[in-house]
N, C-alpha and C positions, 0 to 999 in steps of 0.2 A: 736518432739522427735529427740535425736540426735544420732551418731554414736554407740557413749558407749551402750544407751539402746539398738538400734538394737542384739549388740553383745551379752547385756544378756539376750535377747529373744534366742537369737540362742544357747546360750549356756544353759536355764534354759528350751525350750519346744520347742528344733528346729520340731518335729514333728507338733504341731500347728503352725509352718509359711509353714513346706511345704503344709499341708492342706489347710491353707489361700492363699497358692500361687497356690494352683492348682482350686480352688474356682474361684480365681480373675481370671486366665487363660480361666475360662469354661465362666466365664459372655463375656470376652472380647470377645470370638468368634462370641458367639452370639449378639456383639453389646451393651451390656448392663453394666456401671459402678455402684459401689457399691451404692455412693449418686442418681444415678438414680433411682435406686431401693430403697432408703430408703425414698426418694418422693415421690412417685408415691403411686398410689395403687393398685399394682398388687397383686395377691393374692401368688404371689412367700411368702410374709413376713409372711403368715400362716407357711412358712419351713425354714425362714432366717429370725432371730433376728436382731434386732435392735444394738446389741451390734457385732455382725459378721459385718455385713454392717460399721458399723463405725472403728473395726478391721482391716480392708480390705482394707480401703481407707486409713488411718495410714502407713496401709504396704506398700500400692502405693506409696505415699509420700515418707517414707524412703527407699526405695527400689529405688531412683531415682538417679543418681549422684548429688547430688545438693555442696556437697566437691567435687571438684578435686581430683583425685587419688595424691597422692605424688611421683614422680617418680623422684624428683631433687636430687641426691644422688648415696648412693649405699644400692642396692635390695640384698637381698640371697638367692641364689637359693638352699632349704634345701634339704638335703638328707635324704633318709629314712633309717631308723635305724630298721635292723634284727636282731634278736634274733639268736641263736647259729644254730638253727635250719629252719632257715631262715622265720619267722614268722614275723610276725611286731614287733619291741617293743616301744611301744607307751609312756610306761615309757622316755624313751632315746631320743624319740622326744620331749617333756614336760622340760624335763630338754634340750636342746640346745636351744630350744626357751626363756625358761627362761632366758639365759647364754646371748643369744644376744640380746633381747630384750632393753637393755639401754648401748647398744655401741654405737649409733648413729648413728645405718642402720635409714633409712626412710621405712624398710618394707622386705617382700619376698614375693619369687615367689615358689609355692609349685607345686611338681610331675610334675616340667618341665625335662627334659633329668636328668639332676644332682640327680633327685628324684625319677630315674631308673622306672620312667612312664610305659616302655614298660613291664617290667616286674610284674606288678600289676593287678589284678581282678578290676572288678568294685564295689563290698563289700569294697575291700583294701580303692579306690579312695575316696572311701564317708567316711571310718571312719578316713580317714587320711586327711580329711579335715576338718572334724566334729571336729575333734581331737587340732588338729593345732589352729583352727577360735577360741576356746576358750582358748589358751595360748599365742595368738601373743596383744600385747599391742594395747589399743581403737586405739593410736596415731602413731599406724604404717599398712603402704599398704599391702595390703593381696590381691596377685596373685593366680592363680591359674594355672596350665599348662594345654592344651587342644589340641586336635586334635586326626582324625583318618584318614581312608582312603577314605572316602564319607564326601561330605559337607552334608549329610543328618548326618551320625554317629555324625558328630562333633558338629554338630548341638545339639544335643539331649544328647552329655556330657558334651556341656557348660551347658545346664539347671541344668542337673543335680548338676556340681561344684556350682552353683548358690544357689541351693535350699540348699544344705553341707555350704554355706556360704563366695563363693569367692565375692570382689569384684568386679573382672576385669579378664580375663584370657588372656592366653598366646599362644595363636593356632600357633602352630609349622606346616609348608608346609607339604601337602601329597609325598607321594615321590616313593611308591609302585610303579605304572605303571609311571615311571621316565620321560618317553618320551612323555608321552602324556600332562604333567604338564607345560604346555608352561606359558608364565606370561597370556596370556589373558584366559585361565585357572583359575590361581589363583586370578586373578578379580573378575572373577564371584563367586570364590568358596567364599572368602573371604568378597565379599557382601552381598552373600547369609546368610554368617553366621552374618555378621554384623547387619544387617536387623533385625533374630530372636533372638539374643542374650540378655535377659534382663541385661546383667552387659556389660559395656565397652570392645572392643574387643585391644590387643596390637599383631600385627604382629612380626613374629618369624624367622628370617633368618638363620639357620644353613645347610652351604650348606656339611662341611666336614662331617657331617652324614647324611644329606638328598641328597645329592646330586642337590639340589635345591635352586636356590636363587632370592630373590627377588629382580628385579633391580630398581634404582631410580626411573624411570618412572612409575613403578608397583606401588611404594612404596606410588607417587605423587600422584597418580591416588588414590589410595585407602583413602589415608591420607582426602578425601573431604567430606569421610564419618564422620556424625559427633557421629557416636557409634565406630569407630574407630580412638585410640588417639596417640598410638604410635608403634617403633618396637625396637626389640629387634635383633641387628645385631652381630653374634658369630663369623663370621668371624676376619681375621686380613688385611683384602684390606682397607686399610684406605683412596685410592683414591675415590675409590667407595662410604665408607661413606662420605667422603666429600662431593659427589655429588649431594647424595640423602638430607644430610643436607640444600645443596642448594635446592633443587629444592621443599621440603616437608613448609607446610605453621611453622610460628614459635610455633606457640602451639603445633605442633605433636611432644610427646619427642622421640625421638631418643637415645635408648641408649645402651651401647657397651657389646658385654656379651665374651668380649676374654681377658682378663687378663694383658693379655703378649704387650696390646696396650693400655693401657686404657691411661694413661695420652694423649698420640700423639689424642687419641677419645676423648677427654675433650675438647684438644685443636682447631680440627676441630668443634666441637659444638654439640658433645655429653649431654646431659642433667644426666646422670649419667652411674651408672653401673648395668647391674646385674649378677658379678664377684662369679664364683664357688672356685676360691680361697681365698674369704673374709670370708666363710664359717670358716677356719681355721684362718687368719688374718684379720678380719674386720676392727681396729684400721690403718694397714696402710694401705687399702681401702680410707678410711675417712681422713688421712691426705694429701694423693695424690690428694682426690678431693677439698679439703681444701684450700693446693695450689694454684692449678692452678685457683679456684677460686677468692684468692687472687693476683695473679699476678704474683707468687713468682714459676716458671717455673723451674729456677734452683732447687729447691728445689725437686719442684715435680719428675723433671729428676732422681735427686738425689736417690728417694726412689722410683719412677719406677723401676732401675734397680735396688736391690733388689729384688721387688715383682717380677719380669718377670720370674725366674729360678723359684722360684717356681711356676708359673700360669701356664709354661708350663707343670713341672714335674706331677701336680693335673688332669691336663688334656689330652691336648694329649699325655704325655709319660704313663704315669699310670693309667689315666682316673679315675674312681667313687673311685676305690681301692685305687689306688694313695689319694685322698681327702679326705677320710674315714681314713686313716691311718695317716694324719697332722693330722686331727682332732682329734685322741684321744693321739695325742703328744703332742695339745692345750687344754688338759684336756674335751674335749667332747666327747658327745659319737659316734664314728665312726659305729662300727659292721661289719657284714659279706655284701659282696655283693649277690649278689642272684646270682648263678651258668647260664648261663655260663660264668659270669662275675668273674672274681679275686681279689684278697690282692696282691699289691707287696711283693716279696720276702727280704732276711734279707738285701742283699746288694743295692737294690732298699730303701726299708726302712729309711736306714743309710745315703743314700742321701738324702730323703727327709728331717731328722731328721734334718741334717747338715744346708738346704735349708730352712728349718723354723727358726732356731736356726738365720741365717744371716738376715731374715723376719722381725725378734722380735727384732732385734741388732738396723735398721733402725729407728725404732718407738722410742726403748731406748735410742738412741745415746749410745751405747755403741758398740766399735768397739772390744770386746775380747769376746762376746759372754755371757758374766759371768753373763749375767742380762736376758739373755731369758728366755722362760719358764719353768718353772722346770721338766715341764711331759716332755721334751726330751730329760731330762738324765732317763726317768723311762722307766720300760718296760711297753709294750702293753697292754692294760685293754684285757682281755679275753671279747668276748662275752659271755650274761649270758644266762641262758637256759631256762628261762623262766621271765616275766616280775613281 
């Protein structure tokens, strides 16, 4: 069985895989797999069918990494889309995924920071994974974001993103008791979690909001796990990535989630992006990595410094607001952020406008502008009031 059908299980009776996975979890404890039991003759098979047992072992099978995750490329880290009222609107997510789905991302990373994680329930988590898992294409990686303040919590909301249908998730550093988080700290934390995680674990370096960072040696150490395959570094210390590229084995992808560096991160030996401002520009995402790819450095330069004003402006000037507000000037759907988070105001706006306008000029080769998107000569799509 291959990837495809996983996904329309999960999206035609995901309640029967989480069943089958919590089955398959209760036998492992106690030592016992499905084909063990469908040998054998325990009188267990008077209360487990023949056809469960064989289910079961299917699911173990495709439930294993046996594809490589895709992570050679550029990832989106998606945003969630509110409703006027700040509810979900799940409609709004359906359609951006639609929208990027055959740009030529290799995939997303869902309810990492950009997906305003912190401000969601855990009802939110699961249907907005449930949600996603069945609009993201067979042929593209599906992250998830993850982490809390306990390697027991996070433990136990990777399963849960698992059983909702991630592949691989994204565990972002604990950062609450700050001082106590030393790296041999997050060794153990992050083995711990490696250990119980049924899906691929990818380390999450954001130190300008955790205050935390993972250093090469952490990065080395941990990379020997083999349920952990890569990380995801937000800073802009490109020395540092350099380092850890050195010292990390060559399979571990390594890949750059800061924007405003991402070619100079291709160049030191970045394996891709996963770029909050491709979100709005994915096309010249993908031709910057294209580039450099090819060897064609000047090039990439070239359309670097374009993307960079805006990768800052989505991010750290404007932050989620900032990014939500290109987005529905590249005809997606943005929305509200969830309070106490904000919308730039008109003259923040108007620079963004401007700063996509010169985004889309790059891609077009056209230097007047006359060829960008047309949603940024229009006004703002209201959010709707309901889905």
């Amino acid at each position: 069985m291959h990837r495809g059908a996983l996904a329309d299980g999960r999206a035609n009776a995901p309640e029967i895989r989480n069943t089958l996975l919590a089955q398959y979890r209760s036998w492992s404890a106690e030592g016992t797999t499905p084909v063990a039991l469908h040998n054998s003759e325990s009188p267990d098979l008077s209360r487990h069918s023949t056809l469960v047992c064989l289910a079961l072992e299917a699911l173990v099978i495709i439930a294993k990494p046996i594809m490589p995750i895709k992570l050679d490329g550029i990832l989106l880290p998606v945003t969630t889309p509110f409703l006027a009222n700040e509810d979900l609107d799940l409609v709004g997510l359906k359609k951006n995924l639609a929208s990027w789905n055959s740009t030529g991302i290799v995939g997303y990373v869902l309810l990492g920071s950009t997906g305003e994680r912190a401000n969601l329930d855990e009802t939110e988590y699961a249907e907005l994974i449930e949600t996603a898992r069945r609009e993201v294409a067979d042929n593209l990686t599906f992250i998830v974001g993850a982490g809390q303040q306990s390697t027991r919590s996070t433990t136990r909301e990777i399963e849960r993103a698992a059983a909702a249908g991630a592949e691989g998730v994204l565990v972002i550093t604990p950062s609450f008791y700050r001082s106590a988080i030393t790296q041999d700290a997050l060794i153990k934390h992050y083995l711990a979690i490696a250990d119980a995680s049924p899906v691929p674990v990818i380390l999450y370096s954001m130190p300008d909001l955790t205050g935390i960072k993972i250093e090469p040696e952490t990065a080395a150490r941990l990379s020997q796990h083999r349920n952990i395959i890569g990380m995801k570094d937000s800073s802009a210390d490109l020395k540092t990535f350099a380092e850890t590229v050195r010292q990390v084995p060559d399979d571990f992808a390594l890949m750059i989630g800061n924007g405003t560096v991402f070619c100079e991160a291709l160049q030191a030996g970045a394996r891709g992006g996963i770029l909050a401002v491709g979100c709005a520009v994915p096309g010249l995402c993908i031709e910057i990595y294209r580039a450099v790819q090819a060897g064609n450095i000047d090039c990439a330069k070239t359309l670097q410094n374009k993307l960079t004003p805006l990768a800052r402006a989505v991010t750290k000037t404007y932050g989620i607001g900032g990014l939500k507000t290109a987005m529905e000037l590249a005809g997606l759907v943005g929305g509200p952020v969830r309070a106490p988070l904000q919308r730039p105001n008109e003259i923040a706006t108007a620079e963004i406008t401007q700063l996509l306008r010169q985004a889309n000029d790059a891609v077009n080769g056209d230097a007047t502008g006359d060829t960008a998107f047309a949603a940024t000569d229009a006004p703002l799509a209201q959010p709707r009031a309901d889905a």
